[in-house]
LOGU-757054 format. One record per residue (C-alpha): residue number from 1; x, y, z. Coordinates in Angstrom, 3 decimals, always signed. Each point is the difference from the previous one (the first is absolute). Last residue first. Layout:
<rec pos="NUM" X="X" Y="Y" Z="Z"/>
...
//
This chain:
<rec pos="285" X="+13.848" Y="-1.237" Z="-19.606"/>
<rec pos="284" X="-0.125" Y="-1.513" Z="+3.262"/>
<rec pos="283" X="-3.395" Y="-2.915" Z="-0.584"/>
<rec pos="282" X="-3.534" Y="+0.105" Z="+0.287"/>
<rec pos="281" X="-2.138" Y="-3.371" Z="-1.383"/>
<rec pos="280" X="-3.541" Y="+0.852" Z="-1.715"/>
<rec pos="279" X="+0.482" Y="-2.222" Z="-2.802"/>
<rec pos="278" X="+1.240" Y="+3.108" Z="-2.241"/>
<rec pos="277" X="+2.390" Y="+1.105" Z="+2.461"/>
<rec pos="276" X="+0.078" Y="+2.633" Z="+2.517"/>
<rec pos="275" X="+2.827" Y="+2.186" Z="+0.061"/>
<rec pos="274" X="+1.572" Y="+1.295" Z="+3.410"/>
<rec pos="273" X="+3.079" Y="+2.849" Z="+0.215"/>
<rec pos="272" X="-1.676" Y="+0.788" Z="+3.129"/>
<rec pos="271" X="-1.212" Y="+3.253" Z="-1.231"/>
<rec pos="270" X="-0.711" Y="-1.596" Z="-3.450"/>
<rec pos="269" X="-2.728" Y="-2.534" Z="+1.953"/>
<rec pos="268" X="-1.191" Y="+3.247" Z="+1.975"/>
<rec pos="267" X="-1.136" Y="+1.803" Z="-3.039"/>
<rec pos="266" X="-1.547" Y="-2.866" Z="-1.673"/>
<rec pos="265" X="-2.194" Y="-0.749" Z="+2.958"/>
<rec pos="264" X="-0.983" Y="+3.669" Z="+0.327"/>
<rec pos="263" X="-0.974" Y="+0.581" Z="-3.553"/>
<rec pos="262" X="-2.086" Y="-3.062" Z="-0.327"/>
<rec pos="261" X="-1.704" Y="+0.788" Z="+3.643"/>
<rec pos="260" X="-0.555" Y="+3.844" Z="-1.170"/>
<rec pos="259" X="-1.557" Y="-1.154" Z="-2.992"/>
<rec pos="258" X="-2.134" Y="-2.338" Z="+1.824"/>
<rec pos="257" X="-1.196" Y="+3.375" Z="+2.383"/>
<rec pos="256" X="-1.449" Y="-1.851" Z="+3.156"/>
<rec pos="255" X="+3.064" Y="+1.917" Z="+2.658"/>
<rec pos="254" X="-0.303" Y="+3.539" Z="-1.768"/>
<rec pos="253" X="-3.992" Y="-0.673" Z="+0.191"/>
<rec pos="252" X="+0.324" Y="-0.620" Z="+3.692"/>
<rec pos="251" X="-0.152" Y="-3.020" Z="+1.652"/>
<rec pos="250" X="-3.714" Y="-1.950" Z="-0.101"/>
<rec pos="249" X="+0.131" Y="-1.851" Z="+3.477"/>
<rec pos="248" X="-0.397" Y="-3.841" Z="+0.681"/>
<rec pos="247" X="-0.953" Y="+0.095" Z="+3.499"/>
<rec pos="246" X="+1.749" Y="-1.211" Z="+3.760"/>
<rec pos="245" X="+2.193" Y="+2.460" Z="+0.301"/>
<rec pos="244" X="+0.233" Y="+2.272" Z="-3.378"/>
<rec pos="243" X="+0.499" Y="-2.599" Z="-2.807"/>
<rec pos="242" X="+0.878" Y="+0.572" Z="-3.423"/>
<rec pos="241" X="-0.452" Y="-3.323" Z="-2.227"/>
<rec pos="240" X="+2.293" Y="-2.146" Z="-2.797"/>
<rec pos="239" X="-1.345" Y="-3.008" Z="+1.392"/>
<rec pos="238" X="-2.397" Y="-1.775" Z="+1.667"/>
<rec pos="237" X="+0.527" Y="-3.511" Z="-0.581"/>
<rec pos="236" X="-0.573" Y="-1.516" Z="+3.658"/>
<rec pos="235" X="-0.961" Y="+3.192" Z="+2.320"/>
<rec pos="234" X="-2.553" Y="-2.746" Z="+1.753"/>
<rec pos="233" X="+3.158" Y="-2.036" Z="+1.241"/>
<rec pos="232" X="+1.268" Y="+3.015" Z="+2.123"/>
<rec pos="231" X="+3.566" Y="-0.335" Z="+0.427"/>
<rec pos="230" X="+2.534" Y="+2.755" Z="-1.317"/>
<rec pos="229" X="-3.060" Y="+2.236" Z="-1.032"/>
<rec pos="228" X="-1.388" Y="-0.280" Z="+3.136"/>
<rec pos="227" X="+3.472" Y="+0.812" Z="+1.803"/>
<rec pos="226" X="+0.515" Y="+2.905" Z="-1.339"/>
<rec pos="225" X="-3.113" Y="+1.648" Z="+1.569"/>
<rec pos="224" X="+0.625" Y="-1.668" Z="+3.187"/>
<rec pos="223" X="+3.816" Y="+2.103" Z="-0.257"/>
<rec pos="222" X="-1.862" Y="+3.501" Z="+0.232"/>
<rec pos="221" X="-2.105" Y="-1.153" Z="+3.277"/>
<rec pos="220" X="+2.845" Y="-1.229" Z="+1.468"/>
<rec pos="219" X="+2.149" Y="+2.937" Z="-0.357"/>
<rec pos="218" X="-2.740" Y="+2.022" Z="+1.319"/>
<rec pos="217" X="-1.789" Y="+2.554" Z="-1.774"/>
<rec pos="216" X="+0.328" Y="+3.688" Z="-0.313"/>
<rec pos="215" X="+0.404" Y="+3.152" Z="+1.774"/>
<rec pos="214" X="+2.292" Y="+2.724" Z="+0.584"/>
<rec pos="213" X="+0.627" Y="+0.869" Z="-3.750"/>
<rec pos="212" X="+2.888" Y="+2.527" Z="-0.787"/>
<rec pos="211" X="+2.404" Y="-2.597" Z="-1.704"/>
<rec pos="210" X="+3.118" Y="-1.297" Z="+1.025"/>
<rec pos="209" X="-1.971" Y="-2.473" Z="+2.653"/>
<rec pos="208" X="-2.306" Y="-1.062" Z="-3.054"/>
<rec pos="207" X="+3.126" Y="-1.942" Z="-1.656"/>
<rec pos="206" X="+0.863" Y="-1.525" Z="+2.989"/>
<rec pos="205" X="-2.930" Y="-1.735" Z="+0.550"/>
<rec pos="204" X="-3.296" Y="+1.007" Z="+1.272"/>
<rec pos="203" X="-2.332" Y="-1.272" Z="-2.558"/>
<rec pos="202" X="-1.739" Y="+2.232" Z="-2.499"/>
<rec pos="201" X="-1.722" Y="-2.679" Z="-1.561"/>
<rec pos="200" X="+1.568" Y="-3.450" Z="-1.279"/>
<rec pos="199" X="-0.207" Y="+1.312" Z="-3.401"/>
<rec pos="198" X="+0.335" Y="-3.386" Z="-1.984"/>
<rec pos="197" X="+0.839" Y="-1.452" Z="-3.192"/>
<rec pos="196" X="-0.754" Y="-3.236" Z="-2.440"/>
<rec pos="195" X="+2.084" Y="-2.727" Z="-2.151"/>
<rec pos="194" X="-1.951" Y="-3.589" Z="-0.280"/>
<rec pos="193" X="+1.995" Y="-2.188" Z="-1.464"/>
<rec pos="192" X="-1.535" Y="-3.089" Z="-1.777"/>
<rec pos="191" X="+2.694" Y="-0.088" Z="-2.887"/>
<rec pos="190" X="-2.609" Y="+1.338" Z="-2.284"/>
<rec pos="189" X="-0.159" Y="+3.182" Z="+2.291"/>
<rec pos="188" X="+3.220" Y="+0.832" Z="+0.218"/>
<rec pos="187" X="+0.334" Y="+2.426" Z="-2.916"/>
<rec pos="186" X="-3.572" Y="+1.726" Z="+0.720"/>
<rec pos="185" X="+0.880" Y="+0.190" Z="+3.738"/>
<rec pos="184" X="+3.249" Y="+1.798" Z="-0.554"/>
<rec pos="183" X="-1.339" Y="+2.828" Z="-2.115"/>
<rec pos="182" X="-2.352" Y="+0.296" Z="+2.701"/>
<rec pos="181" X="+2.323" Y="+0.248" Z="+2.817"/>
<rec pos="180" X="+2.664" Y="+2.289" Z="-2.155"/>
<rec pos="179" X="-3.076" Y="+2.249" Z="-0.477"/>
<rec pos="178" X="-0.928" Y="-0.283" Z="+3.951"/>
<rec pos="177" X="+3.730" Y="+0.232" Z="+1.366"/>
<rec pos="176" X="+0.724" Y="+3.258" Z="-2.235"/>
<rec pos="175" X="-2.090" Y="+2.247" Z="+2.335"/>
<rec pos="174" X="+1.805" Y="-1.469" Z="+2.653"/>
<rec pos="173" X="+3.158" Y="+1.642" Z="-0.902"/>
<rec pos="172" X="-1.947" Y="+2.808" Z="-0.995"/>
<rec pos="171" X="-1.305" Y="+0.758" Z="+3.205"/>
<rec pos="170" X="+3.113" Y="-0.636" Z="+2.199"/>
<rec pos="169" X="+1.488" Y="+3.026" Z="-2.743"/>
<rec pos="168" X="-3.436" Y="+2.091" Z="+0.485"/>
<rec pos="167" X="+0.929" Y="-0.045" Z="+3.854"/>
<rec pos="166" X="+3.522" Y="+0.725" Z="-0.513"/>
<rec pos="165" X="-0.085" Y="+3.092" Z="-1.461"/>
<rec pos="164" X="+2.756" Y="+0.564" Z="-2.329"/>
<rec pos="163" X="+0.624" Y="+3.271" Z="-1.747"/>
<rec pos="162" X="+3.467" Y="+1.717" Z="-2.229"/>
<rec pos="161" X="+1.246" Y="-3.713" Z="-1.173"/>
<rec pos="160" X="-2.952" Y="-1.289" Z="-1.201"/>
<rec pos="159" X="+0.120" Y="-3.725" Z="-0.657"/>
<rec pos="158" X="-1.734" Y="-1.381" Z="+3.212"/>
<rec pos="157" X="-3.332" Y="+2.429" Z="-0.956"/>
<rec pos="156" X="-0.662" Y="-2.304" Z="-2.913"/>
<rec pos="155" X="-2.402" Y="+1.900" Z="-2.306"/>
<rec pos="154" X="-2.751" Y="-2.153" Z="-1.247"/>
<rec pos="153" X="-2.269" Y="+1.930" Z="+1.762"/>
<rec pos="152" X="-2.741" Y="-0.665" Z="+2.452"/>
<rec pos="151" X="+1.390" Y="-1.125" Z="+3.192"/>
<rec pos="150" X="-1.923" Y="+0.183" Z="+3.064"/>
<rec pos="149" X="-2.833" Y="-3.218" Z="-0.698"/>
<rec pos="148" X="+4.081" Y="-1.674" Z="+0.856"/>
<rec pos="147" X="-0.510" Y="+0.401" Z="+3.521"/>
<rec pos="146" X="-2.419" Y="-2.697" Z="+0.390"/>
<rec pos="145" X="+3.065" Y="-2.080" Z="+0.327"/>
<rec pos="144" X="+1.420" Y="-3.221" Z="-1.796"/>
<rec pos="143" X="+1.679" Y="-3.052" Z="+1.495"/>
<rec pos="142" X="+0.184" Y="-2.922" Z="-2.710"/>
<rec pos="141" X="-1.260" Y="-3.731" Z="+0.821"/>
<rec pos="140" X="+1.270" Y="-2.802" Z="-2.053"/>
<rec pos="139" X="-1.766" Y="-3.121" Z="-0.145"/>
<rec pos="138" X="+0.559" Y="-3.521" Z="-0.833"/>
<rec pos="137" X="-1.853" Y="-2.650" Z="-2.549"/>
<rec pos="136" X="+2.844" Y="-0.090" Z="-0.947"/>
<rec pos="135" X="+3.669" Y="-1.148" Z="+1.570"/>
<rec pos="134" X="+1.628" Y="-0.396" Z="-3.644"/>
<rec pos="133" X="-1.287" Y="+3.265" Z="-0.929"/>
<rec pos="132" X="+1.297" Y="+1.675" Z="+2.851"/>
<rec pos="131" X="+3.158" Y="-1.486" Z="-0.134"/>
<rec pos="130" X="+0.393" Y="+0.861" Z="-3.663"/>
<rec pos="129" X="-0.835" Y="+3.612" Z="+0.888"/>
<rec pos="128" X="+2.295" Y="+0.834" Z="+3.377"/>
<rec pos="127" X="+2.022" Y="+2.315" Z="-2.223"/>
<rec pos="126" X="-3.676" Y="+1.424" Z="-1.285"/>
<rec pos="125" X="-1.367" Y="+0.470" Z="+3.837"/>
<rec pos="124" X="+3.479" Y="+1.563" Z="+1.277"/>
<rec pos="123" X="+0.581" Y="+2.549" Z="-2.836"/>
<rec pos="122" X="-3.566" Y="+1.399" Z="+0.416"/>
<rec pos="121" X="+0.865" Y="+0.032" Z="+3.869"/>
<rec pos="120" X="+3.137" Y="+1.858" Z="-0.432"/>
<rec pos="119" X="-1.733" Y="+1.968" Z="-2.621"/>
<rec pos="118" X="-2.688" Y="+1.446" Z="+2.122"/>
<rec pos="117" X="+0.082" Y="+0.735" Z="+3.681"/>
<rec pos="116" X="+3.957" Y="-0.192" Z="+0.576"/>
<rec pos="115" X="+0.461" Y="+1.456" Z="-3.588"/>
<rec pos="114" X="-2.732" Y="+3.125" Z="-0.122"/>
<rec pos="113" X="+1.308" Y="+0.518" Z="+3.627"/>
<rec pos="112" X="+3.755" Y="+0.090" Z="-0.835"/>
<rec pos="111" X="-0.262" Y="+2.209" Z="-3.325"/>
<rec pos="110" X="+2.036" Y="-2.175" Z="-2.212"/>
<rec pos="109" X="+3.496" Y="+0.202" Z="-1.181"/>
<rec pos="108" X="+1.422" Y="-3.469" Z="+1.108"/>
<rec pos="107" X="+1.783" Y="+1.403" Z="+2.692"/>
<rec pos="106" X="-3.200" Y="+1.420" Z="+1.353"/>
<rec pos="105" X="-1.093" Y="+3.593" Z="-0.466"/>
<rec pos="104" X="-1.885" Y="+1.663" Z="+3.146"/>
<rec pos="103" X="-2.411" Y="+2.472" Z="+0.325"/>
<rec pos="102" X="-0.430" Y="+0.288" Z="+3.584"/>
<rec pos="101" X="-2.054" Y="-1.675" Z="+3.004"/>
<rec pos="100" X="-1.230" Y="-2.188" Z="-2.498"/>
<rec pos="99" X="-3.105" Y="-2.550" Z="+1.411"/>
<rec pos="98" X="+1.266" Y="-3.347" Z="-0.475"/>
<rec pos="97" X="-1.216" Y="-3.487" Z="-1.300"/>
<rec pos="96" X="+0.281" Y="-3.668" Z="-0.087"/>
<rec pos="95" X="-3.280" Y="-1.670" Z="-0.377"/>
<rec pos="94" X="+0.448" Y="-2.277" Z="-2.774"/>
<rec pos="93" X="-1.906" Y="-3.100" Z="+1.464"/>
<rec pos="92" X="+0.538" Y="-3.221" Z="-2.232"/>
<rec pos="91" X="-2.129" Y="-3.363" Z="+1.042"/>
<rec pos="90" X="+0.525" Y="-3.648" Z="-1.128"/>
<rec pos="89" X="+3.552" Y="+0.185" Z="-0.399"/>
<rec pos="88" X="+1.778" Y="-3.242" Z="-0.766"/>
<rec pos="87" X="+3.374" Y="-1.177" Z="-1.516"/>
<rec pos="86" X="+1.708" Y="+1.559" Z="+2.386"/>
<rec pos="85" X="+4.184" Y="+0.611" Z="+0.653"/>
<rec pos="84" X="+0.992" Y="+0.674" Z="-3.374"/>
<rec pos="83" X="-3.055" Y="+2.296" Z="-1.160"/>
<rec pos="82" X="+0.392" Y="+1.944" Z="+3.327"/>
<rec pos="81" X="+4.016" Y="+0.503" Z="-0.235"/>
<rec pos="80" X="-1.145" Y="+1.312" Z="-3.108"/>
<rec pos="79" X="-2.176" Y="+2.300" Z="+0.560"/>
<rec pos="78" X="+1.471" Y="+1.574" Z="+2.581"/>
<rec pos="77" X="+3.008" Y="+0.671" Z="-1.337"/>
<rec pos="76" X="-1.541" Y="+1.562" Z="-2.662"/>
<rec pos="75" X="-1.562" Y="+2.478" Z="+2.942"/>
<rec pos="74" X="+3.604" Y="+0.341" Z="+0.715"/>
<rec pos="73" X="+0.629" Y="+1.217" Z="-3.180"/>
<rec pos="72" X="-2.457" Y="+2.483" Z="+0.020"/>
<rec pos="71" X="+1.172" Y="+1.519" Z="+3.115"/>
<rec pos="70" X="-2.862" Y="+2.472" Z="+1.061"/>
<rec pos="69" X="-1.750" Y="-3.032" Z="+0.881"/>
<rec pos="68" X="+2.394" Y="-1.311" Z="+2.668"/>
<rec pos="67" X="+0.209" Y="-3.594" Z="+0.715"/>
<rec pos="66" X="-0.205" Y="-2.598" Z="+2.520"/>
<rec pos="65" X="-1.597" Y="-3.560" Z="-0.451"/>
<rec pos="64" X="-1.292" Y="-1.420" Z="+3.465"/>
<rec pos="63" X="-1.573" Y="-3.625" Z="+0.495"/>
<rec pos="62" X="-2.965" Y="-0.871" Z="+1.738"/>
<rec pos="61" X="-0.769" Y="-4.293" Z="+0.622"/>
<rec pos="60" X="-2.871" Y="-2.299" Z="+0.526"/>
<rec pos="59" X="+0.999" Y="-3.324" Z="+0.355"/>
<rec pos="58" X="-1.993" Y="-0.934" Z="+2.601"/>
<rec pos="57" X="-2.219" Y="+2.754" Z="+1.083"/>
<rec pos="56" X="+1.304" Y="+3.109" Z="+1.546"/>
<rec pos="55" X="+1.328" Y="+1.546" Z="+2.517"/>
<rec pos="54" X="+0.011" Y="+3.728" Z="+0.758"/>
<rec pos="53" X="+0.544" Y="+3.098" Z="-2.709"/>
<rec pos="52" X="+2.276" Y="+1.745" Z="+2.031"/>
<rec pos="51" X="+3.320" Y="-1.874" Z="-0.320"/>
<rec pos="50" X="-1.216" Y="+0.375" Z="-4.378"/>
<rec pos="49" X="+0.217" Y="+3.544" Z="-0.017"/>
<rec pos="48" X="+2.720" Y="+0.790" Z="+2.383"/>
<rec pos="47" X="+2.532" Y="-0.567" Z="-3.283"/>
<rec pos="46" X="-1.574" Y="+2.364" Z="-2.073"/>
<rec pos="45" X="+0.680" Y="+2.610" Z="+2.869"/>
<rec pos="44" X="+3.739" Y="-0.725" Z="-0.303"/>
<rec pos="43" X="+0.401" Y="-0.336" Z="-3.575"/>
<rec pos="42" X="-2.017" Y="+3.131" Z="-0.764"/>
<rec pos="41" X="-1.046" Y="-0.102" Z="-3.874"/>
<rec pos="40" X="-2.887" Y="-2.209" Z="+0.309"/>
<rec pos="39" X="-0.969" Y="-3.132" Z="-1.557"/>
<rec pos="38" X="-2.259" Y="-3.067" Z="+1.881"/>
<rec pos="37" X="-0.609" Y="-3.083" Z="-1.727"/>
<rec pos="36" X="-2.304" Y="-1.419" Z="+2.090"/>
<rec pos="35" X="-2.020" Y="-3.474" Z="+0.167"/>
<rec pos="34" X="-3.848" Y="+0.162" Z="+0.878"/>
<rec pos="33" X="-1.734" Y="-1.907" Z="+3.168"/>
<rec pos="32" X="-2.748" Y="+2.981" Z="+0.555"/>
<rec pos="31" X="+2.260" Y="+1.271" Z="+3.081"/>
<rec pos="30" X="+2.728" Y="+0.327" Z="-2.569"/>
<rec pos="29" X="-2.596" Y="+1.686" Z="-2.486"/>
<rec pos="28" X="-0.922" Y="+2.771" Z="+2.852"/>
<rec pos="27" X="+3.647" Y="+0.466" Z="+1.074"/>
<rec pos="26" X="+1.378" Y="+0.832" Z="-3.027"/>
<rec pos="25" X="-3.105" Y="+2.537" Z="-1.172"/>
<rec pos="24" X="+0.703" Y="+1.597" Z="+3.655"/>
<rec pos="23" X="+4.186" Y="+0.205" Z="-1.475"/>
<rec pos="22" X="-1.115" Y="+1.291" Z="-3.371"/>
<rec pos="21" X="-2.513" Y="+2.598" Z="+1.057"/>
<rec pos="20" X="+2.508" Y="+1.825" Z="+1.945"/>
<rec pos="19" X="+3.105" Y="-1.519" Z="+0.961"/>
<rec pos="18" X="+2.927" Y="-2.381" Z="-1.127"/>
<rec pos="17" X="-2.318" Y="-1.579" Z="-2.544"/>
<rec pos="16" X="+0.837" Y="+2.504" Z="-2.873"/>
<rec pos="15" X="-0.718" Y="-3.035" Z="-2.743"/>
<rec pos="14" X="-1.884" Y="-2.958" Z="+0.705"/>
<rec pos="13" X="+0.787" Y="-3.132" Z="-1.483"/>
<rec pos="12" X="-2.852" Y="-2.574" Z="+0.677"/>
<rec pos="11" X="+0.178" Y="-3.866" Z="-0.037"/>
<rec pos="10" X="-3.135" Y="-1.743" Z="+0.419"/>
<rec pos="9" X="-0.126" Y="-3.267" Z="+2.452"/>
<rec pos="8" X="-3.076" Y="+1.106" Z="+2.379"/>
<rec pos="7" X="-0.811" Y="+2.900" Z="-1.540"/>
<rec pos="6" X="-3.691" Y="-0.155" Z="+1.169"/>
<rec pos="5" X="-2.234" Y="+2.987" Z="-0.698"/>
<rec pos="4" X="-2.916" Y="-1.356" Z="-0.899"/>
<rec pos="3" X="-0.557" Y="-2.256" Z="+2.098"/>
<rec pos="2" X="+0.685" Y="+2.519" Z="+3.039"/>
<rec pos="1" X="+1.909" Y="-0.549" Z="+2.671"/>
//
């Protein structure tokens, strides 16, 4: 193993482990001596997750957390039951995502993929804020895609009724992931949290199976990436930073803009029905 990326003790939550990116990412910091919190939405493939992941050392332990991001509530669920039951997290992975294979609206009034990849995750990190702050110096790592250098407008394409194309809704949603990322960073950082996102590459997951690419990189390859900014000791204190693979990345202007960043993180606190305090805390309107 390598020194310096031992997680020997450190407890990760890692959302969308049931496949993908998520479930290699699992079994990388298992094998690296980490604890799991493991969410997914499928009870019965979330379960399999931890059978598969092989013995560990003493007292090392993975634990599942179900819920469904296009169920706000549930993802409240989440939170809490999380907050109750640990009183640690030394690494958070938001990597829960889909690829729309339709416009759809969730029960809570949102365009699915914009929520699943966006504000379920942006309601997630600032539920789970105390604990965070409490646990620091921690990390959280957000999933992001190259894809979003394709949007160029303000214009949300989820919201139109008459035209959806799917490809430049997946974009968006992780469009929004760097802004909310560096917004993020600048809050946390005099806690000692370092907040920073990822495109993995064009891995072949799910999502790239729906699209018309026949190539790509492995699984593997895609969750490696991840995994240095869960556990590489020479990333200590970087913060608030793009990367493609292996490289801190300029995003797109869209994605640098600070006025875009202020009027994005306001935006999605009233969608929520969030406000943010004066000392920083966020609370249900």
């Amino acid at each position: 193993m390598d020194q310096n990326m031992d997680l020997l003790g450190k407890t990760i939550l890692i959302t969308g482990a049931t496949d993908g990116i998520g479930k290699e990412l699992a079994h990388m910091c298992w094998q690296s001596g980490a604890n799991l919190i493991l969410h997914g939405r499928n009870h019965q493939k979330l379960e399999t997750i931890p059978q598969s992941l092989g013995s560990g050392v003493f007292g090392q332990y993975a634990t599942t957390i179900k819920a469904d991001f296009s169920r706000l509530e549930e993802v409240r669920e989440m939170a809490a039951k999380i907050i109750t039951e640990f009183h640690h997290l030394d690494v958070l992975v938001n990597n829960a995502g889909l690829y729309p294979s339709s416009r759809v609206i969730t029960k809570d009034g949102f365009e699915e993929c914009n929520q699943v990849n966006y504000l379920s995750p942006f309601l997630l990190t600032n539920l789970l804020r105390p604990l965070l702050i409490n646990s620091a110096p921690m990390r959280i790592v957000n999933l992001s895609s190259i894809g979003h250098r394709f949007v160029w407008s303000n214009a949300n394409p989820s919201t139109k009724n008459l035209f959806y194309w799917r490809w430049v809704a997946y974009c968006r949603s992780k469009l929004d992931i760097i802004p909310w990322t560096r917004e993020l960073a600048e809050q946390l950082k005099p806690y000692g949290i370092t907040v920073n996102c990822v495109h993995p590459g064009i891995i072949r997951t799910k999502v790239i199976r729906v699209l018309p690419i026949s190539w790509g990189s492995s699984v593997h390859s895609g969750a490696a990436t991840v995994y240095r900014l869960v556990a590489d000791s020479e990333l200590e204190g970087v913060t608030g930073k793009y990367f493609e693979r292996y490289r801190v990345s300029t995003p797109s202007p869209m994605a640098q803009s600070r006025r875009y960043q202020a009027a994005l993180w306001g935006h999605t606190l009233r969608r929520l029905g969030l406000k943010q305090e004066h000392d920083g805390t966020i609370v249900q309107r």
